[in-house]
C-alpha positions in Angstrom: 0.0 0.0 0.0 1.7 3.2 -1.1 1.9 6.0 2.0 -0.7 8.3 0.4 -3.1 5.4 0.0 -2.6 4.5 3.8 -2.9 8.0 5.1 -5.8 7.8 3.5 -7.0 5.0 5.2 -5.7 6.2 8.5 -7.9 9.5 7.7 -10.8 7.9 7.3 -10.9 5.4 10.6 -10.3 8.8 12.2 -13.3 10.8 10.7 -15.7 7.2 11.6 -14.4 5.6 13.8 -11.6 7.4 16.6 -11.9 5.4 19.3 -9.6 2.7 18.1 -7.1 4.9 16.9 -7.5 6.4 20.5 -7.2 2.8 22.0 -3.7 2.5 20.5 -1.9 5.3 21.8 -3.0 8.4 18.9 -4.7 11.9 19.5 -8.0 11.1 19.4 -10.3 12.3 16.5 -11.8 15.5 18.4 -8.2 16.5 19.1 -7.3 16.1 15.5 -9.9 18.0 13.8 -9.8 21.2 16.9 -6.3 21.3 16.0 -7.5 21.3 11.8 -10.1 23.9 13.2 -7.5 26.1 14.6 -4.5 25.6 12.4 -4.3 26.5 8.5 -2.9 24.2 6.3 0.2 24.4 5.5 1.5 25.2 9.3 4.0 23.2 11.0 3.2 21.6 14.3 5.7 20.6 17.1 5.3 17.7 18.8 6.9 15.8 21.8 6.4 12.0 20.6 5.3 10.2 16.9 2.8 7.9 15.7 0.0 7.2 13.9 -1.1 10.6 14.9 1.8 12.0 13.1 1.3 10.8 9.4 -2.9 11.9 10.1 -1.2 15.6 10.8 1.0 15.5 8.4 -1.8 14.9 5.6 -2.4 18.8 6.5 0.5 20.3 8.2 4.0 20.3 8.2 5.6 18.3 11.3 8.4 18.5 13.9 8.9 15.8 16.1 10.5 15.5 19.7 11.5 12.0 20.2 12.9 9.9 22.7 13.1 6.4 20.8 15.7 5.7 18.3 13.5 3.2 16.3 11.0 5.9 15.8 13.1 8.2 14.0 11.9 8.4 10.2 9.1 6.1 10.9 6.4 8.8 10.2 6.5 11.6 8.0 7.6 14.9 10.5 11.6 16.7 10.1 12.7 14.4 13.6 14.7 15.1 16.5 16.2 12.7 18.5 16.1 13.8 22.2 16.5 10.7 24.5 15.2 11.0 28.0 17.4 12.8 30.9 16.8 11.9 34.3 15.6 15.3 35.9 17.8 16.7 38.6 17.1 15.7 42.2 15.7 19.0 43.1 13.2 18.8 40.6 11.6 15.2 40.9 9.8 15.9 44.2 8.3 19.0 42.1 7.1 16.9 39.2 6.5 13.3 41.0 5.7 10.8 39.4 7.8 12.9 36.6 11.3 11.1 36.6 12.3 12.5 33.5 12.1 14.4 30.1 14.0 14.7 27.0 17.2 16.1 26.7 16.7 19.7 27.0 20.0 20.8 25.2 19.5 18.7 22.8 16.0 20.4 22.0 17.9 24.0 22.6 20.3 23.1 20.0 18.1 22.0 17.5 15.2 24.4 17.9 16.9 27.3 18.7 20.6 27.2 17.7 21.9 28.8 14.2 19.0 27.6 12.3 16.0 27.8 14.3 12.8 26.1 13.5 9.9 27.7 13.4 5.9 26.4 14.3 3.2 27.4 14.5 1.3 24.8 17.5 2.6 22.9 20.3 1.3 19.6 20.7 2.6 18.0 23.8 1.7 13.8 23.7 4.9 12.8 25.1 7.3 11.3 26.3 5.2 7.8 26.1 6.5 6.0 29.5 7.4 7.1 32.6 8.9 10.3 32.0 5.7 12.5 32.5 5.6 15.7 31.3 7.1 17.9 34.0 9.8 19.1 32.1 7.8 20.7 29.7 7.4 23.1 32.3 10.4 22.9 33.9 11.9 24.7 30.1 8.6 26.3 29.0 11.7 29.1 28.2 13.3 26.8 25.4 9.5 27.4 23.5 7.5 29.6 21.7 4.7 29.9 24.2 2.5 33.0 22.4 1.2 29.9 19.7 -1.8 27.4 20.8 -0.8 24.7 23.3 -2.5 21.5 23.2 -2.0 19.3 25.8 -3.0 15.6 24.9 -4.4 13.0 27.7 -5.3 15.4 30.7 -8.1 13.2 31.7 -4.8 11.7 33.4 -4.6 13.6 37.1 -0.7 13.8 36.7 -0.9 15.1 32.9 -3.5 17.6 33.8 -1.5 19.0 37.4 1.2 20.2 34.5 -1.2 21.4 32.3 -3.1 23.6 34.8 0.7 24.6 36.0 1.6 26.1 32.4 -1.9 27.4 32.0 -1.4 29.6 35.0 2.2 30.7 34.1 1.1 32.0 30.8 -2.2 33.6 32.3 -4.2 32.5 28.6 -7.9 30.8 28.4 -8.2 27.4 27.6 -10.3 24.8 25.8 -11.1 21.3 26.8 -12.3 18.9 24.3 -13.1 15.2 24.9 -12.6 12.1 22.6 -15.5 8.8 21.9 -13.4 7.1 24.8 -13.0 9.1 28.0 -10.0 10.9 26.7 -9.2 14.9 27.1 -7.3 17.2 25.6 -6.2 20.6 27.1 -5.7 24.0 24.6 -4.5 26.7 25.7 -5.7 29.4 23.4 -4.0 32.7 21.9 -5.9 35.7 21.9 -7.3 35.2 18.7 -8.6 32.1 19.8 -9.9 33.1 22.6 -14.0 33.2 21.6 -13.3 29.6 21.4 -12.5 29.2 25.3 -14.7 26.9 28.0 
């Protein structure tokens, strides 16, 4: 099956059917079309973490993604950076328990911001997939843009959604939640132009 004929596919399970895409580890199909909603195509997303998800996004949008497994590199359409995880120091696990750790923030300051910086357009934070959590996202908010729309995948998830509401506060912006078919929620922190769209 060539790749256009299977994005294809991919597309339509999402627009009938989400939930099973949902059920094996993807955004779910009400996060995929809010983020369609919101985003023009053409635009490049950033994302922490790849799959199935990816190649959906990429049917619209240009993609850049953070990831922390090696045998996920070039699987899925998306301009890839490899940032394996980094234990977070000492001082900071007690802050961001059950966070243990994130990826390699110099790796990500190099690549996004060095002497050819990338440029997005939307965050989409669905990652790292095991055991890191997601505190370091806030522990280097600094190393992103954070004026663009933030969507923060699987908040239904009390640990997910205590880092969420901790960056929504820092950046003082409304949000929006939607829900997926199967329980799942997804956090967006709006811009200001966004903002008739808030909860």
């Amino acid at each position: 099956m060539s790749v256009m004929n299977r994005v294809r596919e991919m597309k339509k399970t999402y627009e009938e059917a989400g939930n099973s895409l949902e059920e094996n580890w993807a955004i779910s199909r009400e996060c995929y079309l809010f983020i369609n909603k919101i985003l023009e195509s053409g635009k490049t997303i950033l994302e922490f973490g790849s799959g199935i998800g990816t190649e959906i996004l990429n049917q619209n949008h240009n993609m850049i993604s953070i990831e922390e497994d090696s045998s996920f590199i070039g699987r899925h359409p998306s301009l890839y950076i490899y940032a394996p995880l980094k234990k977070l120091d000492d001082k900071l696990l007690e802050k961001y328990s059950p966070s243990s750790s994130w990826y390699d923030p110099e790796i990500i300051d190099k690549e996004l911001n060095g002497k050819q910086p990338k440029k997005y357009d939307l965050i989409l934070v669905d990652g790292p997939a095991y055991g890191g959590g997601r505190g370091g996202f806030y522990e280097y908010l600094h190393l992103f843009d954070t004026s663009l729309p933030i969507v923060f995948d699987d908040i239904e998830r009390e640990d997910d959604k205590r880092i969420f509401d901790m960056v929504v506060e820092k950046l003082g912006r409304p949000i929006k939640v939607v829900e997926g078919r199967t329980n799942t929620k997804t956090g967006i922190i709006l811009t200001k132009e966004l903002e008739h769209l808030k909860d």
